[in-house]
N, C-alpha and C positions, 0 to 999 in steps of 0.2 A: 601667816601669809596665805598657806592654801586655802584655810580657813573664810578666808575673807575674802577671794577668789572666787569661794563658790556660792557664798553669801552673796558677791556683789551681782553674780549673773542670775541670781535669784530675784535680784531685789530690781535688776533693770526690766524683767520679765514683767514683774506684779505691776512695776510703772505702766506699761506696755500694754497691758490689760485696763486698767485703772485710766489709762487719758482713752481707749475704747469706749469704756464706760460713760465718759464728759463728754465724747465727738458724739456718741449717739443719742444722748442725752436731748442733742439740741431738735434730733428728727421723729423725738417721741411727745409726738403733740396731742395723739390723740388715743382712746385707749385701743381700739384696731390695730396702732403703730405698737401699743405698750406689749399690749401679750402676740400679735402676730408679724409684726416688722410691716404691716399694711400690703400682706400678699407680695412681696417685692424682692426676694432670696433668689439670688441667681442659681444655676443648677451646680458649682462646685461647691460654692457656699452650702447648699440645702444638703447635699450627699455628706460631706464632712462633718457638720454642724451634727446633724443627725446622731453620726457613727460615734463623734468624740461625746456628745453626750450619753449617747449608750452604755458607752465601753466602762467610762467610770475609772474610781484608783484597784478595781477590780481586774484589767486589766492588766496593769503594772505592778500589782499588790498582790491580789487574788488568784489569779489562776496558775503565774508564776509557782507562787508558794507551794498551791497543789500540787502540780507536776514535781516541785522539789521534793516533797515527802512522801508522797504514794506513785509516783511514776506518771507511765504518761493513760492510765486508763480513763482513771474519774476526769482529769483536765482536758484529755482527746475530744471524747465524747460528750463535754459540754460546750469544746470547741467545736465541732462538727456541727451538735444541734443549733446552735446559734449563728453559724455561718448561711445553714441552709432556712434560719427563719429568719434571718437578714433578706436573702435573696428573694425569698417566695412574699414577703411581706411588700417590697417595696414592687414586685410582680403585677400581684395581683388587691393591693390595699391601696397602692400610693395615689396610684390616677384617679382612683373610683371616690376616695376620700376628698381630696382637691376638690373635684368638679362637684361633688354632694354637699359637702362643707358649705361652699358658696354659695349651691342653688338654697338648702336650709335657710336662708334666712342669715346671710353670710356669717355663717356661725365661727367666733375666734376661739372659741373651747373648744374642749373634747363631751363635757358635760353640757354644755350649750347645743350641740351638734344632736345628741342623743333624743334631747327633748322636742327641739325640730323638727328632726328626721319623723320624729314619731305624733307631730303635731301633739305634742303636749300641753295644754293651755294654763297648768297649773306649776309645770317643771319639777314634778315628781321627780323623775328622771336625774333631771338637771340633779336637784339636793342630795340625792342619795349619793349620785355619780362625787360630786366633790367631797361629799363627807370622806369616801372610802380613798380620794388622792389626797386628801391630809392626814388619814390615818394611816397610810401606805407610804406616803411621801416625804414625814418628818421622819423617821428611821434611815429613810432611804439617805438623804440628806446627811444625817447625822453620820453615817456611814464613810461618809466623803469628808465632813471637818477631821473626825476621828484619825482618818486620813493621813490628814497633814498635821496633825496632831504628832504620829508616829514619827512620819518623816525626818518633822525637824527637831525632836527630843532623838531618835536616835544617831542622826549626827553630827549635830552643836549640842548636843545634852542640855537643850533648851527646857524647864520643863512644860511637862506634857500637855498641863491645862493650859498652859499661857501662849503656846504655839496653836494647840485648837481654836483656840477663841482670837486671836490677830488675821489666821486663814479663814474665820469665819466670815470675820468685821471685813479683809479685804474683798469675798466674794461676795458678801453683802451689798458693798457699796455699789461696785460695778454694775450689778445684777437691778438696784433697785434705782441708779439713776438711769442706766439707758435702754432697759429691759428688755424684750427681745432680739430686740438689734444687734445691741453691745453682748448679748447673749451668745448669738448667733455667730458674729462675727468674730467674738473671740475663740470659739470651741472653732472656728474655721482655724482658726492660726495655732490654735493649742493641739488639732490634731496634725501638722505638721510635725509640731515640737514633739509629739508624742512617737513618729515616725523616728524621727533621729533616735530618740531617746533610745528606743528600741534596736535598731542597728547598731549605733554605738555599745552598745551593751551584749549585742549578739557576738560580734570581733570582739573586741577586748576580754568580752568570757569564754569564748573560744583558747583565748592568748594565756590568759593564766591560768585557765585549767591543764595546760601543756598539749592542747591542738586538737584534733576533733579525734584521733584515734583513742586518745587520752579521754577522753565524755565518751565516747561508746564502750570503752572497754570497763570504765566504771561502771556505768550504766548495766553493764553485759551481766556483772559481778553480784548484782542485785536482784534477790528472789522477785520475780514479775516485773521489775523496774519497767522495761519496755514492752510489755505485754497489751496486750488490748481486752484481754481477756481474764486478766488476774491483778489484782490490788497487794501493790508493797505492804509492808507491815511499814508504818512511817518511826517504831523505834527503833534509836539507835544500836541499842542493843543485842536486838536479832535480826537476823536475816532472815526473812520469811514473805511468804505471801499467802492472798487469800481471794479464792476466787470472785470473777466480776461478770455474774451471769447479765445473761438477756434481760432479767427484769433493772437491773440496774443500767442499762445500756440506754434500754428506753426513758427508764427516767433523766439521767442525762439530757438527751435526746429531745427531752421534753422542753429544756429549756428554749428551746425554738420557739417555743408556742408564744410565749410571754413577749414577745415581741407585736402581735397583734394589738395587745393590748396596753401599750406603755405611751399615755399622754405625752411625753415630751419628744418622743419618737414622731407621732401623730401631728404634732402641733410642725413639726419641716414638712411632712406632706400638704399641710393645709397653705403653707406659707407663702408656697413659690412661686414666682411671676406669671408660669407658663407653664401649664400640666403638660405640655408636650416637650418639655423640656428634664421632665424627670428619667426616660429610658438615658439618656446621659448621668444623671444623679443613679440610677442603681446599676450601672456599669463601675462607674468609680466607688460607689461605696462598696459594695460587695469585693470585689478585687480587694480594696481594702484593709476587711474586715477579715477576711482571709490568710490574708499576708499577715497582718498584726496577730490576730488569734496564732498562727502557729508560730510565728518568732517567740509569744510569750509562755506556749509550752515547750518550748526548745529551749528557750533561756531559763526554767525549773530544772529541766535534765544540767545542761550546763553548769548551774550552778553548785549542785550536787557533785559536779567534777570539783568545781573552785574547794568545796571544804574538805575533799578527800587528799588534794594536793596543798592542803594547809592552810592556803589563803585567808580562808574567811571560816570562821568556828560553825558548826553545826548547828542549824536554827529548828528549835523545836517547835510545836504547836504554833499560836496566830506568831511567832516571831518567825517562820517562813517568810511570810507576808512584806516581810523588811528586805527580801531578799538585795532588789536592785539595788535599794539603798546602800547596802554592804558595798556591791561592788563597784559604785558608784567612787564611798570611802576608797576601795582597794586603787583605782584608774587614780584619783586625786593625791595617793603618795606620791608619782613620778613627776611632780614637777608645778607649776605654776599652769601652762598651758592648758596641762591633762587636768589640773584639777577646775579650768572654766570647761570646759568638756564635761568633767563629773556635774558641775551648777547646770547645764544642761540637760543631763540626763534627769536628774533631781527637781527641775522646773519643769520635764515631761510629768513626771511623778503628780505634781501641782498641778498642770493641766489637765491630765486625763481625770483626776480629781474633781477641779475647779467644773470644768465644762461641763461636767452632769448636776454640780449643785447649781449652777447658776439656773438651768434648767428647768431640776427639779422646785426650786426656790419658785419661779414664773409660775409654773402649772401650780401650786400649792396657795401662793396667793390668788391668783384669777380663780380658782375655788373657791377661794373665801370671796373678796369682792366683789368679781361677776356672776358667780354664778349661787352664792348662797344668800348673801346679802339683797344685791342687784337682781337674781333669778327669781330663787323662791321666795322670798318674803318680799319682793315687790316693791324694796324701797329706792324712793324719786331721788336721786342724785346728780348734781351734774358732771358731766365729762371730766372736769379740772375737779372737782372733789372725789371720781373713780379714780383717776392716775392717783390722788394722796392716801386714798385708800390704800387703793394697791402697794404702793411702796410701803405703808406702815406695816401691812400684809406679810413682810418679804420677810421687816424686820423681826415681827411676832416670833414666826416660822423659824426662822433663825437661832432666838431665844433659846424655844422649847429644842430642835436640833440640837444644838449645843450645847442645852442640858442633858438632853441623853446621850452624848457622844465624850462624857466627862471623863466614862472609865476609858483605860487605856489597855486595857486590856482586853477589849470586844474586838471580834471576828469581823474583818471586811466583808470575808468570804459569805461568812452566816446571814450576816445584817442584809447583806446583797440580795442572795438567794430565797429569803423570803419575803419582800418586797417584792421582789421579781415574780413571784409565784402569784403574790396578790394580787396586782395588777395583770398580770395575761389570765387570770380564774375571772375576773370579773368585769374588766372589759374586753378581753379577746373576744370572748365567744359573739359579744352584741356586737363590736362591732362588723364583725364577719358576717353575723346572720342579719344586720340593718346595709349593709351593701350588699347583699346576695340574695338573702330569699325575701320578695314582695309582700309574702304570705306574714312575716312576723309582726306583730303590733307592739305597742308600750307595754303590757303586761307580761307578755312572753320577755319582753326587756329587762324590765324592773325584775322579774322574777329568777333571768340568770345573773343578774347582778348578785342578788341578796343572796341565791345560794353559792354561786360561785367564792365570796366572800365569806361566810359562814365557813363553807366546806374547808378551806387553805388552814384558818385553826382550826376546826376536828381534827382535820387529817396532821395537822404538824405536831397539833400537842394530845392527840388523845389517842390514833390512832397507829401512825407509824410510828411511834414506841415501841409497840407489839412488835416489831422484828420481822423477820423471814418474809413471804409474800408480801406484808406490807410497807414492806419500810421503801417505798418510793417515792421518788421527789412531789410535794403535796400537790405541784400545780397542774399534772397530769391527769389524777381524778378530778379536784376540783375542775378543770378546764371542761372536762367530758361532764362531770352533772351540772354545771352549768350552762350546754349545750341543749341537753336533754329538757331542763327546765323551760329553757325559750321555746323549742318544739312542740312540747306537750303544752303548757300554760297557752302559748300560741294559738293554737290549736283547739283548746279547749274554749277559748275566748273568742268575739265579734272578731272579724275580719276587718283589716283596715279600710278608711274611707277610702271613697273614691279621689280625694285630692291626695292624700297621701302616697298610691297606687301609681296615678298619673305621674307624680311628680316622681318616685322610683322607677318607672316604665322612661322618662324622658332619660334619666341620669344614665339608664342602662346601653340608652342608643346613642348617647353622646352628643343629644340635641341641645344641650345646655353647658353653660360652666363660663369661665373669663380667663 
C-alpha cells in the first residue's frame, strides 16, 4: 500500500508535466516559439525556470551526498561559489544578453548570438559553438536520466536500465512536443516541487536523527566534519581528516564562473518579455538559490546524524548520492499519509532532474538543427520541416544520452562537474568579453572557444593527475587561458568593423532592445 502511494503521486506528477508538454504544444508554431517561447517568460517564470534547470538531480543527489561523506568543506565552497555566480551572472550578463540577443539579428541561440554579435557571414562561430554543446551536453543529460535511473531502482527495485530509459522516454516526450514553453513552464513548477521536497526532508531529518543537538554533536565527533578548512576522510572506518587549503577553496569557488557560460541558463535571459523586468527575476532567483544550496548541505550533515542513529545504513561512494531517497523510504514507513509526502519529496528528486534535461535536451537539439544544419552548412528548409527537425533532434540526443547513462554506477557528481567546467571554459569567457569589451572580434572568439575546450581535457585528464599544486578544478585554468586567448588573438587581429562597434556602442547606452 505505501508502496503504491508513493508510486501514485509520482505517476500524478509525470501526468502533470506531460498534459504541460500537449497545452504547449499547441503555442509552438513557430521555431522562435520552439527553442525561445517567442520572448514572452514572465519574470517568476524566467527566474525559476533558470534556477530549476541549473540546479539539476545534482542538487538533491549531488551535493547532498558530498556533505554526507567529507563534511561541509568541499560542498560549502562549491555552495558559496555558485551562489555568488548565480547572483553576479544574472547582475551584470542578464540585461546586457536580452537587449544584444535581440538587436543581433533576434538571435534564438546562444551559437546563433556568437556569430551575429561578431557579424559572422559564414557562422564559423556558430558551428564550432554547437559542436561543443553536443559534446558537453549529452553527458550532461545523461547525468540526469542516470538519475532517475537510481531513484526508482533504489526504491521499487525497479531495474536500473528500464527505470532510465521510461524517465528518458517521459522527459523526451514533454520536451519535444511543447519545447521551450512546456520547458520553461514545467521547471517553473518542478522548482516549487523541488522547494517542498527540500523542507520536507530538512524537518523530518532533523526528526529521526534525534533533533538538531543530536546532528551537531555527531557532526562535532567527526575529524574536520564541520571544518571549512579541513576535509573528512569519507571512510567509515577511520576518523580522520585532511587538510582543504586555499588552492582547493578557489577551485571550488571556481565553480561560479561556469555560470557565464551555460546555454540553457542564457537561453531564460534571452527569453523574457521585458529586460526590465529581470532585476525582479534575480531577486527571487538568487534568494533562492541560496536558500536551496544550503538546506542541501545541511541535509548531507543531517543525514550523517540519520545513520549514526540507525535509521538508514551508511552510504558509501556514488551511493551517498541516494541519500534523500533513503529518507524519503525512512518518512514512507509511518503510514499512508507520510508515505504521499515521501512521493513528494521523490517527485522533487524527478524534477530537479527532469528540468535540466528537458533543457539541456532544447539547447542540444537547436545545435544540431539551427544552428549546424540551418547555420553553417546553409541548408533551405522550411519553418514546419525546422520544428520536425528539431524534435527528431531531441529524440537522437536522447538515444545517445541514454546510451551513456546505462552504467549505474556513474557519479552524478563527476558527470556534472565536468560539463560544467566545459561549458563556463568555453563559453564563459566570449561571452563576457562579446558584451563588455568592443575591442574583441570573431577570432579573438573562435580562439577562446577552441582553447578553453581543449584546455578542460588537458587539464582534467593529463594534468591534474599530477597532484599537489595542480590538482584544481579544470574549469578555473581553462576559464583564465581562455580569456587570455580572446585578448591576445584579439588584439593581434583587424579590429572590428564599424557596424559591428556601432551596434555594441548602441547596446551599451541602452538605445535599443524590445
Amino acid at each position: 500500500m505505501i508502496k503504491i502511494a508513493i508510486l501514485l503521486t509520482i505517476c500524478v506528477y509525470l501526468l502533470v508535466v506531460l498534459g504541460i508538454g500537449i497545452y504547449c504544444a499547441k503555442k509552438s508554431n513557430s521555431v522562435d516559439d520552439f527553442y525561445l517561447g517567442g520572448r514572452k517568460l514572465g519574470p517568476f517564470v524566467t527566474a525559476m525556470s533558470a534556477e530549476a534547470s541549473d540546479m539539476s538531480s545534482w542538487l538533491l543527489m549531488g551535493l547532498p551526498g558530498v556533505a554526507y561523506l567529507t563534511g561541509v568543506a568541499d560542498a560549502a565552497w562549491t555552495a558559496i561559489g555558485l551562489a555568488l555566480g548565480t547572483y553576479i551572472n544574472w547582475l551584470i550578463v542578464a540585461k546586457r544578453i536580452r537587449r544584444y540577443s535581440y538587436v543581433a539579428g533576434n538571435s534564438i541561440t546562444v551559437p546563433e548570438f556568437f556569430s551575429k554579435r561578431y557579424h559572422d557571414n559564414k557562422n564559423i562561430l556558430m558551428g564550432i559553438a554547437a559542436i561543443f554543446i553536443v559534446i558537453f551536453f549529452i553527458p550532461y543529460t545523461a547525468s540526469g536520466f542516470a538519475a532517475c535511473g537510481k531513484l526508482f531502482n533504489s526504491l521499487f527495485g525497479i531495474d536500473y536500465l528500464t527505470a532510465m530509459i521510461v524517465s528518458a522516454i517521459v522527459i523526451l516526450l514533454y520536451t519535444s512536443m511543447g519545447g521551450f514553453l512546456a520547458a520553461s513552464t514545467s521547471d517553473f513548477i518542478q522548482s516549487i516541487i523541488m522547494s517542498f521536497a527540500l523542507i520536507i526532508v530538512l524537518v523530518f531529518g532533523v526528526h529521526s536523527a534525534g533533533g538538531v543537538s543530536q546532528v551537531v554533536d555527531n557532526a562535532k565527533d567527526l575529524a574536520g566534519y564541520l571544518s571549512f578548512t579541513n576535509l573528512h576522510n569519507a571512510d567509515i572506518n577511520t576518523n580522520t581528516s585532511s587538510p582543504y587549503g586555499i588552492l582547493s577553496i578557489v577551485s571550488m569557488l571556481a565553480w561560479g564562473l561556469g555560470y557565464f557560460g551555460m546555454p540553457h541558463i542564457l537561453l531564460r535571459f534571452m527569453a523574457i518579455e521585458d529586460e526590465n523586468k529581470l532585476k525582479l527575476s534575480r531577486r527571487v532567483a538568487s534568494i533562492w538559490v541560496v536558500i536551496s544550496l544550503s538546506v542541501a548541505v545541511v541535509i548531507g550533515i543531517i543525514g550523517r546524524g540519520i545513520s549514526k542513529a540507525g535509521k538508514i545504513p551508511f552510504l558509501e561512494g556514488s551511493a551517498s548520492e541516494t541519500l534523500i531517497v533513503k529518507i524519503a523510504d525512512l518518512l514512507s514507513s509511518h503510514g499512508v499519509l507520510a508515505a504521499l509526502i515521501a512521493g513528494v519529496i521523490l517527485a522533487g528528486i524527478l524534477a530537479s532532474t527532469m528540468s535540466t534535461s528537458d533543457s539541456q535536451l532544447l539547447a542540444a537539439s537547436s545545435s544540431v538543427s539551427e544552428n549546424i544544419l540551418k547555420g553553417f552548412f546553409k541548408i533551405n528548409i522550411s519553418e514546419k520541416m525546422q520544428i520536425a527537425i528539431a524534435r527528431i533532434s531531441v529524440v537522437l540526443i536522447s538515444i545517445v544520452a541514454a546510451f551513456i547513462a546505462r552504467n549505474p554506477d556513474s557519479s552524478v557528481f563527476n558527470i556534472v562537474s565536468f560539463a560544467w567546467a566545459g561549458f563556463g571554459a568555453v563559453f564563459g569567457p566570449v561571452v563576457l568579453f562579446a558584451l563588455f569589451w568592443r575591442r574583441s572580434n570573431m577570432w579573438g572568439a573562435l580562439a577562446g572557444m577552441l582553447s578553453g575546450g581543449v584546455m578542460v581535457f588537458i587539464w582534467k585528464y593529463a594534468i591534474r593527475p599530477m597532484g599537489g599544486l595542480l590538482d584544481i578544478y579544470e574549469l578555473l585554468p581553462a576559464f583564465i587561458v581562455a580569456s587570455l586567448a580572446i585578448v591576445i588573438v584579439s588584439l593581434l587581429t583587424k579590429a572590428p568593423d564599424k557596424e559591428v562597434v556601432e551596434e555594441f556602442d548602441a547596446v551599451a547606452k541602452g538605445k535599443v532592445g524590445r
